[in-house]
mmCIF file as gemmi writes it, N, C-alpha and C atoms, coordinates in Angstrom:
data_model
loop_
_atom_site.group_PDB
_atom_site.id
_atom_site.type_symbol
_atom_site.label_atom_id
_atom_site.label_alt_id
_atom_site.label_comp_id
_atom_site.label_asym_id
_atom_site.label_entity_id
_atom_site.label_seq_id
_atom_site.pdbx_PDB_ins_code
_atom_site.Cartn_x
_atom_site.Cartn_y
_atom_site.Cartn_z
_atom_site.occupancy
_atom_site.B_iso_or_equiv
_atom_site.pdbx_formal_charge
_atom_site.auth_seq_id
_atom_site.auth_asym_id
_atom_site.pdbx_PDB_model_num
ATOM 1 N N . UNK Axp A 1 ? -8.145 21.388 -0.682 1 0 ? 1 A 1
ATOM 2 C CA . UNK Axp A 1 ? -7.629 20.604 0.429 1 0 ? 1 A 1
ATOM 3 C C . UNK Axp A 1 ? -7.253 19.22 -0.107 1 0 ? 1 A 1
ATOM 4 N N . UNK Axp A 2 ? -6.095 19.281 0.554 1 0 ? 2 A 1
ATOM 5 C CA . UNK Axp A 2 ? -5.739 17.167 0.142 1 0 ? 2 A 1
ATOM 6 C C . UNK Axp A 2 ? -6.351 16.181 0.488 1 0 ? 2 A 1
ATOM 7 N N . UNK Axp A 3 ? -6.343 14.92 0.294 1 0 ? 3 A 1
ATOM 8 C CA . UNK Axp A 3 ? -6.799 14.119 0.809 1 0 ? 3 A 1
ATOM 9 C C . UNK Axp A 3 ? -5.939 14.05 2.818 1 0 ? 3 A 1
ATOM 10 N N . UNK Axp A 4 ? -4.394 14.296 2.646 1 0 ? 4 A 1
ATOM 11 C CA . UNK Axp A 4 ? -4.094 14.104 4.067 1 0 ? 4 A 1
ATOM 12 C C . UNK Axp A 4 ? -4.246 15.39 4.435 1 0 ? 4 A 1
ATOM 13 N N . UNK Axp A 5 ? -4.214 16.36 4.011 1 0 ? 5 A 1
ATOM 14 C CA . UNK Axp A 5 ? -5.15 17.43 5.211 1 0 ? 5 A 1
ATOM 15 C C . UNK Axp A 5 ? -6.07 17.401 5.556 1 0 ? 5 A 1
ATOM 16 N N . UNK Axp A 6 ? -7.107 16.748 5.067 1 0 ? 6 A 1
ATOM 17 C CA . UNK Axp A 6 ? -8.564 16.398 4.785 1 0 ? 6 A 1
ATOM 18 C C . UNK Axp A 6 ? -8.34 15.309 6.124 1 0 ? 6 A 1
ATOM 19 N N . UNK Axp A 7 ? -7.439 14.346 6.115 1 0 ? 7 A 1
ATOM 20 C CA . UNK Axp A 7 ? -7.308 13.495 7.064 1 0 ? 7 A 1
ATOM 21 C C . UNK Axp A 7 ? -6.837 13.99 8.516 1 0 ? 7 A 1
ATOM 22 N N . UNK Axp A 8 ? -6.032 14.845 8.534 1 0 ? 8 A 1
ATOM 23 C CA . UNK Axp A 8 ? -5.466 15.513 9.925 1 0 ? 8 A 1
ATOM 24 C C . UNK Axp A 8 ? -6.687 16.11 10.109 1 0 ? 8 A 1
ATOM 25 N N . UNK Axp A 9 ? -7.196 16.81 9.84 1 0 ? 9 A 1
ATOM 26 C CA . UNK Axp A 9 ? -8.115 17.812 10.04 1 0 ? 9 A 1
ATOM 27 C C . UNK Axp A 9 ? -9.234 17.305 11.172 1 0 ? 9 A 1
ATOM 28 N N . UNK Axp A 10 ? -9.68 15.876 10.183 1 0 ? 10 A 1
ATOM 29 C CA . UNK Axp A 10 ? -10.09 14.601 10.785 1 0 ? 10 A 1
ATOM 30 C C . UNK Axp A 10 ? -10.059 14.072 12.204 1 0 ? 10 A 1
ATOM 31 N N . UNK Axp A 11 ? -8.562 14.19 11.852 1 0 ? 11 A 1
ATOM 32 C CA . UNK Axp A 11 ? -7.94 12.743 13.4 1 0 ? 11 A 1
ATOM 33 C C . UNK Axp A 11 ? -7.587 14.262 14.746 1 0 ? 11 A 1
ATOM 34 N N . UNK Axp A 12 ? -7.42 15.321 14.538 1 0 ? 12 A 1
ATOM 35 C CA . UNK Axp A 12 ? -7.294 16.259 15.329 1 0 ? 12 A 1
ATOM 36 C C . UNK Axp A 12 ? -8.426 16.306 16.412 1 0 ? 12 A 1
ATOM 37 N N . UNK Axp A 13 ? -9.86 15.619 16.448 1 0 ? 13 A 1
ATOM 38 C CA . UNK Axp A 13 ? -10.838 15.589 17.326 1 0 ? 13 A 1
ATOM 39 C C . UNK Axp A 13 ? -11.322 14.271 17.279 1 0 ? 13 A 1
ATOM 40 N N . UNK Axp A 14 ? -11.006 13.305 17.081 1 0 ? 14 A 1
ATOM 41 C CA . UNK Axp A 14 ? -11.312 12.225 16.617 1 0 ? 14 A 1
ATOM 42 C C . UNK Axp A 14 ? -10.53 11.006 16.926 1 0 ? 14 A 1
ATOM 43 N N . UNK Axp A 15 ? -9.194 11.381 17.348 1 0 ? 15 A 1
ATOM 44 C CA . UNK Axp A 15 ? -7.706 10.516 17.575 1 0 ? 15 A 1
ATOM 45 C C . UNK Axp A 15 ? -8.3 8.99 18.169 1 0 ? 15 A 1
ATOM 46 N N . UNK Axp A 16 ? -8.994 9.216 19.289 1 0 ? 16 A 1
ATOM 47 C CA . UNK Axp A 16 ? -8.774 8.354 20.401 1 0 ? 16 A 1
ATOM 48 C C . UNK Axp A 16 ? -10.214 7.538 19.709 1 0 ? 16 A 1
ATOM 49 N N . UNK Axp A 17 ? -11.046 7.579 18.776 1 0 ? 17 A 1
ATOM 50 C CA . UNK Axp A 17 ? -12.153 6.633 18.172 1 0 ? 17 A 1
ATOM 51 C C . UNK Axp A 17 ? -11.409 6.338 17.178 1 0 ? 17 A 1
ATOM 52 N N . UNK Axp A 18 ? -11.067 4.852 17.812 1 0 ? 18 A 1
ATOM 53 C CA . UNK Axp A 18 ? -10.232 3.928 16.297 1 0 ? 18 A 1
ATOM 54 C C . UNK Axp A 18 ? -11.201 3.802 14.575 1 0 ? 18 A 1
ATOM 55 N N . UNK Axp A 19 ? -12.836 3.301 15.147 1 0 ? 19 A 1
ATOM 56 C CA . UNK Axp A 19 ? -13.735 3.328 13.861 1 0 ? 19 A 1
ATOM 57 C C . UNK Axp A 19 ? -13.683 4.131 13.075 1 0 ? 19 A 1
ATOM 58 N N . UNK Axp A 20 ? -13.835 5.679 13.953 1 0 ? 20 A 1
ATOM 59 C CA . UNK Axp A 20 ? -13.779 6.35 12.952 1 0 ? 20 A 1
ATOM 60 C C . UNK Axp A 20 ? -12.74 6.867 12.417 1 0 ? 20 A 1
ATOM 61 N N . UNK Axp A 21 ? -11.366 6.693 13.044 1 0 ? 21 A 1
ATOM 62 C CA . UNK Axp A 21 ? -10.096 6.252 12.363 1 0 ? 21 A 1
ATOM 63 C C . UNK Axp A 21 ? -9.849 5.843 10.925 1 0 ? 21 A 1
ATOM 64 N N . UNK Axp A 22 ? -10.575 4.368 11.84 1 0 ? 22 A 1
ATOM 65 C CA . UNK Axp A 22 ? -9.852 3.628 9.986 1 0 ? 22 A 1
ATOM 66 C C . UNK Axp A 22 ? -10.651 3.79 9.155 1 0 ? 22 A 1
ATOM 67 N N . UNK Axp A 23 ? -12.284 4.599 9.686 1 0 ? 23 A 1
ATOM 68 C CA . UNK Axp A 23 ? -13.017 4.897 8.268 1 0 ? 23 A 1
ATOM 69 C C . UNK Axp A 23 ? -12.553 6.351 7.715 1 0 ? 23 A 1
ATOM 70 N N . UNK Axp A 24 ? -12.169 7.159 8.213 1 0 ? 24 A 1
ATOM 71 C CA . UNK Axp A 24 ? -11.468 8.465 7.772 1 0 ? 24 A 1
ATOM 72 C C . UNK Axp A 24 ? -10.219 8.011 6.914 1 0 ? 24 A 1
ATOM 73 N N . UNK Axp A 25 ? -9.308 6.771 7.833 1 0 ? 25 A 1
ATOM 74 C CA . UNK Axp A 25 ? -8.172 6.638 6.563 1 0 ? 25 A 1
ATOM 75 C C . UNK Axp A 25 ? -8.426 6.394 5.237 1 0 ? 25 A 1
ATOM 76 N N . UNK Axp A 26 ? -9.802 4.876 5.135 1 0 ? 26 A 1
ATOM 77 C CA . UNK Axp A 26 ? -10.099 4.797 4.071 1 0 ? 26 A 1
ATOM 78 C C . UNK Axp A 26 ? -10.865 5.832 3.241 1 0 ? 26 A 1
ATOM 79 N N . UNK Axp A 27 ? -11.225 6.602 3.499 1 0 ? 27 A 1
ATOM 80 C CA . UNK Axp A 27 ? -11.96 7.534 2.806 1 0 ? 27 A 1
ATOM 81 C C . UNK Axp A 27 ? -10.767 8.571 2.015 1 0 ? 27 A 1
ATOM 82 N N . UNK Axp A 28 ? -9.777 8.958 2.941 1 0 ? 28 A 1
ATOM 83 C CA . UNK Axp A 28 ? -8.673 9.32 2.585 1 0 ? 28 A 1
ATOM 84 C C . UNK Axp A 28 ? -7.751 8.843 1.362 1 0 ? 28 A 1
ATOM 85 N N . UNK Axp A 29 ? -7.309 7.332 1.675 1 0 ? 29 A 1
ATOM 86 C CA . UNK Axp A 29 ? -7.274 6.758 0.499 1 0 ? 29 A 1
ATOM 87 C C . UNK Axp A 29 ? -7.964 6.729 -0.881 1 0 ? 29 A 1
ATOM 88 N N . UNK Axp A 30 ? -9.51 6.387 -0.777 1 0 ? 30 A 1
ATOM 89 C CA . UNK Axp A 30 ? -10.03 6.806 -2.135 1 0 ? 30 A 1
ATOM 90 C C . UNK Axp A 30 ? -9.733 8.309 -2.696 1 0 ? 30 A 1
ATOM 91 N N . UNK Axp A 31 ? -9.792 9.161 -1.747 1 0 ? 31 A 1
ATOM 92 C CA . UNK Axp A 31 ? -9.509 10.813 -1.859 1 0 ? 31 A 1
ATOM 93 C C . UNK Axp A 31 ? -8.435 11.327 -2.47 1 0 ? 31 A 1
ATOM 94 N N . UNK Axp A 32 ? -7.36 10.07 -2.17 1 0 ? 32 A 1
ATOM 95 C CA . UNK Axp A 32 ? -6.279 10.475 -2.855 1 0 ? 32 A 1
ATOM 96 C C . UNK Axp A 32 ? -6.275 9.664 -4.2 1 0 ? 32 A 1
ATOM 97 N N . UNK Axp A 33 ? -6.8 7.92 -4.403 1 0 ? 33 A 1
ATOM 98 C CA . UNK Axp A 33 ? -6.928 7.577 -5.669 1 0 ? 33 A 1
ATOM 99 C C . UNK Axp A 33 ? -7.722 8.549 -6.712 1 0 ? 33 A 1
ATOM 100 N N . UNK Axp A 34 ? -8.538 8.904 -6.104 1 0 ? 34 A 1
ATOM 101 C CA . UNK Axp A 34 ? -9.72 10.296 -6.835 1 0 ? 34 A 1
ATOM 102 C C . UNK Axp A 34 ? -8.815 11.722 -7.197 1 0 ? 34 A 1
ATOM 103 N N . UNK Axp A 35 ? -7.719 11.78 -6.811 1 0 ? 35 A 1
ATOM 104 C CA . UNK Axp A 35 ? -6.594 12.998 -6.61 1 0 ? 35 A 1
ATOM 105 C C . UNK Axp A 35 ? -5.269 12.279 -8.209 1 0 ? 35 A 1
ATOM 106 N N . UNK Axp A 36 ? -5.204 11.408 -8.059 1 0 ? 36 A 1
ATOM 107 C CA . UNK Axp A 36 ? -4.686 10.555 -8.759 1 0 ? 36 A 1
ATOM 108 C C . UNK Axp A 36 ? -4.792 10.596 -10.15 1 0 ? 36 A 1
ATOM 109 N N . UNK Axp A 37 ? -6.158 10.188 -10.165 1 0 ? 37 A 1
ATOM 110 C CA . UNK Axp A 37 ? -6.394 9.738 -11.466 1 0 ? 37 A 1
ATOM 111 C C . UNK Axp A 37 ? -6.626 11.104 -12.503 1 0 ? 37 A 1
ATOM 112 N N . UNK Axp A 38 ? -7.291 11.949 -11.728 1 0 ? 38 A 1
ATOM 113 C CA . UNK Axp A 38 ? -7.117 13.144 -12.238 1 0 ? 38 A 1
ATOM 114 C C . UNK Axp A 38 ? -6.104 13.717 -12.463 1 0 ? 38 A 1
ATOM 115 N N . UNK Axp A 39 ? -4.962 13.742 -12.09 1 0 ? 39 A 1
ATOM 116 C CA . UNK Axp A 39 ? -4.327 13.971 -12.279 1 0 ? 39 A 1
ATOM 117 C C . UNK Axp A 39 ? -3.423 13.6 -13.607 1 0 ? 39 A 1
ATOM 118 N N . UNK Axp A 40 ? -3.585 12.443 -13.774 1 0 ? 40 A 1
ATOM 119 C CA . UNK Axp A 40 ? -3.682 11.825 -15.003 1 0 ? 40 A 1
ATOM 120 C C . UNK Axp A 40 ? -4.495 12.082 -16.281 1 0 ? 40 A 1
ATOM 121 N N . UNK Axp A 41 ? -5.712 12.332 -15.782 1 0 ? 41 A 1
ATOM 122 C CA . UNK Axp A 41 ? -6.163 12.923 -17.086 1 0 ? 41 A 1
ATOM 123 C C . UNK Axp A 41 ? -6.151 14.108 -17.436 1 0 ? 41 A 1
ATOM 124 N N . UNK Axp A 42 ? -5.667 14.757 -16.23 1 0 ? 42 A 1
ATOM 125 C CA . UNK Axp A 42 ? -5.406 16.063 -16.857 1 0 ? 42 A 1
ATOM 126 C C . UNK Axp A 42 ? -4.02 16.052 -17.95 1 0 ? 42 A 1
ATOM 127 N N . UNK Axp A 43 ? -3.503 15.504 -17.339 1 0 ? 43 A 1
ATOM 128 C CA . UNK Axp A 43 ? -2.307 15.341 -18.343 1 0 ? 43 A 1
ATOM 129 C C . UNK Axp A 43 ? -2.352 14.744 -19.409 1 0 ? 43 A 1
ATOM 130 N N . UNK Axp A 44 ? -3.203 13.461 -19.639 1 0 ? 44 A 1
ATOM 131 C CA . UNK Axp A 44 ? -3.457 13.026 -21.408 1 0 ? 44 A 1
ATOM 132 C C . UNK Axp A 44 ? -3.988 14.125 -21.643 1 0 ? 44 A 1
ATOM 133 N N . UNK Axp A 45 ? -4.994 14.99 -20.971 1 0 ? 45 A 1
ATOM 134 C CA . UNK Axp A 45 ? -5.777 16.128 -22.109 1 0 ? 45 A 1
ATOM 135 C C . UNK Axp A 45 ? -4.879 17.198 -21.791 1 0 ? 45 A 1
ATOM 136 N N . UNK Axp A 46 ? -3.882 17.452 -21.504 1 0 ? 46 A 1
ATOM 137 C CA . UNK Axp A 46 ? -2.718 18.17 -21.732 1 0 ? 46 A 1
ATOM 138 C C . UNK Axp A 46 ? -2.26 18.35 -23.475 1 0 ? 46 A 1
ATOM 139 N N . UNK Axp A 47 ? -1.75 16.849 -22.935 1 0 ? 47 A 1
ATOM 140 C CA . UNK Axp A 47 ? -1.284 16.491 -24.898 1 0 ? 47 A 1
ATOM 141 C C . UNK Axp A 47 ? -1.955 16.722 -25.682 1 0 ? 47 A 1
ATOM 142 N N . UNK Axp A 48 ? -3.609 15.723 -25.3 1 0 ? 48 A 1
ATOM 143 C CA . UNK Axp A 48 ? -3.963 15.786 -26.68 1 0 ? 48 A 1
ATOM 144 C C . UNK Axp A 48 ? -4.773 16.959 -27.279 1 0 ? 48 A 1
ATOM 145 N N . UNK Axp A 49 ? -4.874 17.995 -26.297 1 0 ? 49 A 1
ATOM 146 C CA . UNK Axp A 49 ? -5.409 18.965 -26.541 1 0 ? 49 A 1
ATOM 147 C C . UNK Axp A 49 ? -4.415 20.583 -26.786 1 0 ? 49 A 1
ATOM 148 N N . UNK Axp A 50 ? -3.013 19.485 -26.894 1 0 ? 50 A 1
ATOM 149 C CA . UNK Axp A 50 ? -1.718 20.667 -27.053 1 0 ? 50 A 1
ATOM 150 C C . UNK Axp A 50 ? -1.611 21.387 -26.417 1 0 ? 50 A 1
ATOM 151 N N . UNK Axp A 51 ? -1.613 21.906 -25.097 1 0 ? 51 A 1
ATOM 152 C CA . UNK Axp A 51 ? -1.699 22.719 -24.103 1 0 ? 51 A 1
ATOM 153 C C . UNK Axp A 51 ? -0.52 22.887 -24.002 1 0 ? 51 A 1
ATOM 154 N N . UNK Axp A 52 ? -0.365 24.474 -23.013 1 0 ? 52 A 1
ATOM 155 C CA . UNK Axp A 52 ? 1.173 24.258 -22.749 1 0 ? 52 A 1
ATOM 156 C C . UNK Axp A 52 ? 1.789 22.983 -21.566 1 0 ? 52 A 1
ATOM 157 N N . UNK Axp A 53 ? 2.51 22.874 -21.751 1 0 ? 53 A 1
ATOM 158 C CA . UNK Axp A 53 ? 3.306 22.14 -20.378 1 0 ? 53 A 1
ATOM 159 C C . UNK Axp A 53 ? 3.185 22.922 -19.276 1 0 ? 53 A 1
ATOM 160 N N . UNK Axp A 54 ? 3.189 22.17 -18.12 1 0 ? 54 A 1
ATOM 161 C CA . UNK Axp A 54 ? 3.442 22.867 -16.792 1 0 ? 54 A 1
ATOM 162 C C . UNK Axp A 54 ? 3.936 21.686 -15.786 1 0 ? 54 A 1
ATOM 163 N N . UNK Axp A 55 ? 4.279 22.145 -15.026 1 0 ? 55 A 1
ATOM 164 C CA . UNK Axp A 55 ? 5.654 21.419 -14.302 1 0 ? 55 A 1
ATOM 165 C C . UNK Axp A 55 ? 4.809 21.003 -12.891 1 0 ? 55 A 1
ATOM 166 N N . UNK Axp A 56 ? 5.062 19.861 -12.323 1 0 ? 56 A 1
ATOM 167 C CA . UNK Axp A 56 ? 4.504 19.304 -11.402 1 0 ? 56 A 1
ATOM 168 C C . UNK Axp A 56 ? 3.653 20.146 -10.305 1 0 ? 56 A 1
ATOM 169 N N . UNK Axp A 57 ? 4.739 20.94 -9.81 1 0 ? 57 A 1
ATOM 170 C CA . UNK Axp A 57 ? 4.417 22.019 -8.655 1 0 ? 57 A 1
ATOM 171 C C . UNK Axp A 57 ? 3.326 23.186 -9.073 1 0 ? 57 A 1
ATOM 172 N N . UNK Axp A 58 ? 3.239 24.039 -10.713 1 0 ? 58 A 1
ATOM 173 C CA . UNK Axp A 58 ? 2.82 24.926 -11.033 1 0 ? 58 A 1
ATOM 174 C C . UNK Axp A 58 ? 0.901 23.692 -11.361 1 0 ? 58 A 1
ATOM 175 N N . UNK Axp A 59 ? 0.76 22.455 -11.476 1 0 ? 59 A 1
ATOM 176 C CA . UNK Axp A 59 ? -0.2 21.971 -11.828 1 0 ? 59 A 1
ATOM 177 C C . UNK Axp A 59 ? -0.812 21.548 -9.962 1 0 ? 59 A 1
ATOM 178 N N . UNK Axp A 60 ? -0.103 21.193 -9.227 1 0 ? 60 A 1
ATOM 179 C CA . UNK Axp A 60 ? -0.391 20.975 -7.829 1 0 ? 60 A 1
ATOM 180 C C . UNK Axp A 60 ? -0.907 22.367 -7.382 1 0 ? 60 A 1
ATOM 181 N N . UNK Axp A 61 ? -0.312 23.242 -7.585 1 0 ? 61 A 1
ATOM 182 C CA . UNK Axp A 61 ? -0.769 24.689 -7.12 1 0 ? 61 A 1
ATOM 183 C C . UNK Axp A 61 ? -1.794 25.071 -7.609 1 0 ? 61 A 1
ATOM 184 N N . UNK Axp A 62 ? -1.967 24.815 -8.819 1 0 ? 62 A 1
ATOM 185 C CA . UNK Axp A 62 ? -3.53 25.129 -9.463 1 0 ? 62 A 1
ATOM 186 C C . UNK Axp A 62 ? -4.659 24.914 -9.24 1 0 ? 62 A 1
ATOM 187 N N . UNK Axp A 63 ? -4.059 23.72 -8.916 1 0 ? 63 A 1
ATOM 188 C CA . UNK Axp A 63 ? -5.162 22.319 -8.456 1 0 ? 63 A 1
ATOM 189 C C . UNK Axp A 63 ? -5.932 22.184 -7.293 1 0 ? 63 A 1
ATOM 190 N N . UNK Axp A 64 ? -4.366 21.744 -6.776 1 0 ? 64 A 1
ATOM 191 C CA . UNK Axp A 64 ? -5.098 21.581 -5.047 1 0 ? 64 A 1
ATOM 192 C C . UNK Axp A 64 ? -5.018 22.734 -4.068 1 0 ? 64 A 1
ATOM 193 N N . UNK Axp A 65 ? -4.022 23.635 -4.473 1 0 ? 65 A 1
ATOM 194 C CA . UNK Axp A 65 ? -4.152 24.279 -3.631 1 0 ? 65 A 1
ATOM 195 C C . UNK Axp A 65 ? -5.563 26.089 -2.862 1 0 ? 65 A 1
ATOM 196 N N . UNK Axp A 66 ? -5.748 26.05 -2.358 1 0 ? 66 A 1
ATOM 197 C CA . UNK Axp A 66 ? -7.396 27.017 -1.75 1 0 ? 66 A 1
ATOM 198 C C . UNK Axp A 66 ? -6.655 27.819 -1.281 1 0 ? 66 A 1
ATOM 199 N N . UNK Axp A 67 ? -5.695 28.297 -1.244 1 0 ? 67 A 1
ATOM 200 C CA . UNK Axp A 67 ? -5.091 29.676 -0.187 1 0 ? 67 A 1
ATOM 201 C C . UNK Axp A 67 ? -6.043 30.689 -0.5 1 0 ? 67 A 1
C-alpha cells in the first residue's frame, strides 16, 4: 500500500475530524519520504551490486504493489 492509499483509506471515515486529518497527512508525508529514500537505495545497490536494470514501473510493481 502507498503512502496516499494509506491516506484515503484514512480520510474515508475520518473526513470531518480535522486533527486527525492533519495528523494522517503528516504521517503520510513521512510514508512517502520513507517510500523515497528507498527507493533510492535500492537503486545505488542496483549499480553497485550490478544488477539488472529495471524500469520505473517494473520496480514500483515489485515494490509497492500487494495485489
Amino acid at each position: 500500500m502507498t503512502s496516499i492509499e494509506w491516506l484515503v483509506s484514512k480520510l474515508e471515515w475520518t473526513y470531518s475530524d480535522i486533527d486527525a486529518y492533519n495528523q494522517y497527512v503528516l504521517q503520510a508525508k513521512e510514508m512517502h519520504k520513507a517510500e523515497i529514500i528507498k527507493a533510492n537505495r535500492d537503486g545505488v545497490d542496483m549499480a553497485v551490486d550490478k544488477k539488472p536494470f529495471i524500469m520505473g514501473e517494473q520496480y514500483y510493481q515489485e515494490t509497492f504493489k500487494k495485489d
